[in-house]
C-alpha positions in Angstrom: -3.1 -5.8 18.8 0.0 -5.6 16.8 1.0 -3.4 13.7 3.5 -3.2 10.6 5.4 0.1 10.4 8.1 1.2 7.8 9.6 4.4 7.2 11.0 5.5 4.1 11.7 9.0 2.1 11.1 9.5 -1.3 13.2 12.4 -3.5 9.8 13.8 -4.6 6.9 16.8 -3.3 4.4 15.4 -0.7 1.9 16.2 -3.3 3.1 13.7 -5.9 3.4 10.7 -3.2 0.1 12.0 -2.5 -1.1 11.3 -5.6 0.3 8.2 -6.5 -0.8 6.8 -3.1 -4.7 7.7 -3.9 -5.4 7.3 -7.3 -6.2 4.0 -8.8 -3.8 4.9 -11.4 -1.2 5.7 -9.4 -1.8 2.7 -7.1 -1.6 0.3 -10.4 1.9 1.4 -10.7 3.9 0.6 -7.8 1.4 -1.6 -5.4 -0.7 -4.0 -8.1 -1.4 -3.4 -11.6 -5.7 -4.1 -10.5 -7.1 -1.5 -8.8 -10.7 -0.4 -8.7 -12.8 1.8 -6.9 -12.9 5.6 -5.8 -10.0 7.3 -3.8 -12.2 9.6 -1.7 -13.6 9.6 1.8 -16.4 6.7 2.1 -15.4 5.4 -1.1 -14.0 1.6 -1.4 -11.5 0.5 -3.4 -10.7 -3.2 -4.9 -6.8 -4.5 -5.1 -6.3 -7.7 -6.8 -3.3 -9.6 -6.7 -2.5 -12.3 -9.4 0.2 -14.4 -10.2 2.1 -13.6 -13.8 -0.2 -16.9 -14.9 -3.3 -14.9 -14.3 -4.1 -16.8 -11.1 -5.6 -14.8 -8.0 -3.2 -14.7 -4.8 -5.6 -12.4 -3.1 -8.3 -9.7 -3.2 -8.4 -6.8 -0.8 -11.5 -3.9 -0.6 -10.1 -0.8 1.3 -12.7 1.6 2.7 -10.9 5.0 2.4 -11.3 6.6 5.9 -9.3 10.2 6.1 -7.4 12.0 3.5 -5.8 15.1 4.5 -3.7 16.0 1.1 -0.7 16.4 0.9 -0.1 14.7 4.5 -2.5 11.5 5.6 -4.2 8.7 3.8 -6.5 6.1 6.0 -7.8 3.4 4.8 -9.7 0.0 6.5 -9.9 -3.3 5.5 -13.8 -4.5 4.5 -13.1 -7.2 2.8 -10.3 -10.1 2.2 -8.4 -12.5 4.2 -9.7 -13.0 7.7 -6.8 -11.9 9.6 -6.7 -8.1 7.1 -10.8 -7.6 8.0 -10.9 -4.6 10.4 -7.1 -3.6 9.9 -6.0 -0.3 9.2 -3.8 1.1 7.1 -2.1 5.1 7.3 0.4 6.8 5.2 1.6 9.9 7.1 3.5 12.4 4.6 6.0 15.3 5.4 8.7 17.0 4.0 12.1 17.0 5.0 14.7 18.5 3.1 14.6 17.1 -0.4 12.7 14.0 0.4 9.2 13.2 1.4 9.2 11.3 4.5 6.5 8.4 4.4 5.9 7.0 7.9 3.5 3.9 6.5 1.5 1.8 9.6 -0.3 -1.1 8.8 -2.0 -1.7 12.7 -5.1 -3.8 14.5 -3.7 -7.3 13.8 -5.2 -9.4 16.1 -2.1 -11.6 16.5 1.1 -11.9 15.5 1.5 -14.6 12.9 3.3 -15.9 9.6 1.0 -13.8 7.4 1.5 -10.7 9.0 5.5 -11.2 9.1 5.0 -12.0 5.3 2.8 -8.7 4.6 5.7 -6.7 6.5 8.1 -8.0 4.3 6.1 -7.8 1.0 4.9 -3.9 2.4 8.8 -2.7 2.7 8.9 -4.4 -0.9 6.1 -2.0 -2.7 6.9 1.1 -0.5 10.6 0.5 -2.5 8.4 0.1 -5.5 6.7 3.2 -4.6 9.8 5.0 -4.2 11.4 3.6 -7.7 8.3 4.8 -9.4 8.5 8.4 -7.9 12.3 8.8 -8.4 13.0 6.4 -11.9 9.4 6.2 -13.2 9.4 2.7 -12.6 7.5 1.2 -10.1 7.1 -3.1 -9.6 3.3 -3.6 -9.2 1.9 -7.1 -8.5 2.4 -9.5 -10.4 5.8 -8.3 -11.3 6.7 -7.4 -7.7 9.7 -9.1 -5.9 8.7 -12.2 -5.0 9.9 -13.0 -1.3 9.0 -16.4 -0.1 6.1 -19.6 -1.5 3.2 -17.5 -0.7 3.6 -15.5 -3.8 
């Protein structure tokens, strides 16, 4: 199995990365604008992806596993493209100094391929987008994320 991990600290309280990582709200303004669903253990949540034309790039339904607040979110993938199906995604939080540490794994790919070097890429992307959000109030949700290669 292979996995995406990034690391990246935040200048904010675990509690507010907390939030803004499980809270359709908070979602909708750094990963993509369209998120539905409940944030809470056994609940699923919906993440669509369009282009700025209004076009779908992609749908994703997370079940969320664990939350432990202010430090661990879990989620699995139930739904979406083949190879996300049965992956797993955490967001470990702590507190170091002035930042927020935010250890992010995306893990149980079943192979390394072009799509999971692309999601690496575009995850680095929104966990800056999370981080502008937090520090400037400004996050870059889908469809106005940066746009990193012809997939999106």
């Amino acid at each position: 199995m292979f996995q995406i991990a990034h690391r990246i600290g935040i200048a904010a309280e675990p509690s507010t990365v907390f939030a803004a990582l499980n809270s359709a709200e908070g979602l909708s303004r750094w990963w993509t604008e369209e998120v539905e669903g409940e944030c809470a253990v056994g609940g699923r949540v919906t993440f669509t992806f369009r282009k700025i034309s209004g076009e779908i790039l992609g749908q994703f339904v997370m079940e969320v596993t664990r939350l432990t607040e202010p430090e661990q979110i879990e989620w699995k993938c139930v739904e979406g493209p083949s190879d996300w199906i049965g992956t797993e995604i955490l967001f470990n939080l702590k507190k170091s100094g002035e930042q927020t540490i935010v250890i992010f794994a995306h893990r149980n790919w079943r192979e390394m391929a072009d799509h999971l070097a692309h999601c690496s890429t575009k995850w680095a992307t929104f966990l800056l987008s999370l981080r502008g959000l937090l520090e400037t109030g400004t996050g870059k949700p889908s469809p106005h994320d940066l746009k990193i290669d012809d997939w999106n």
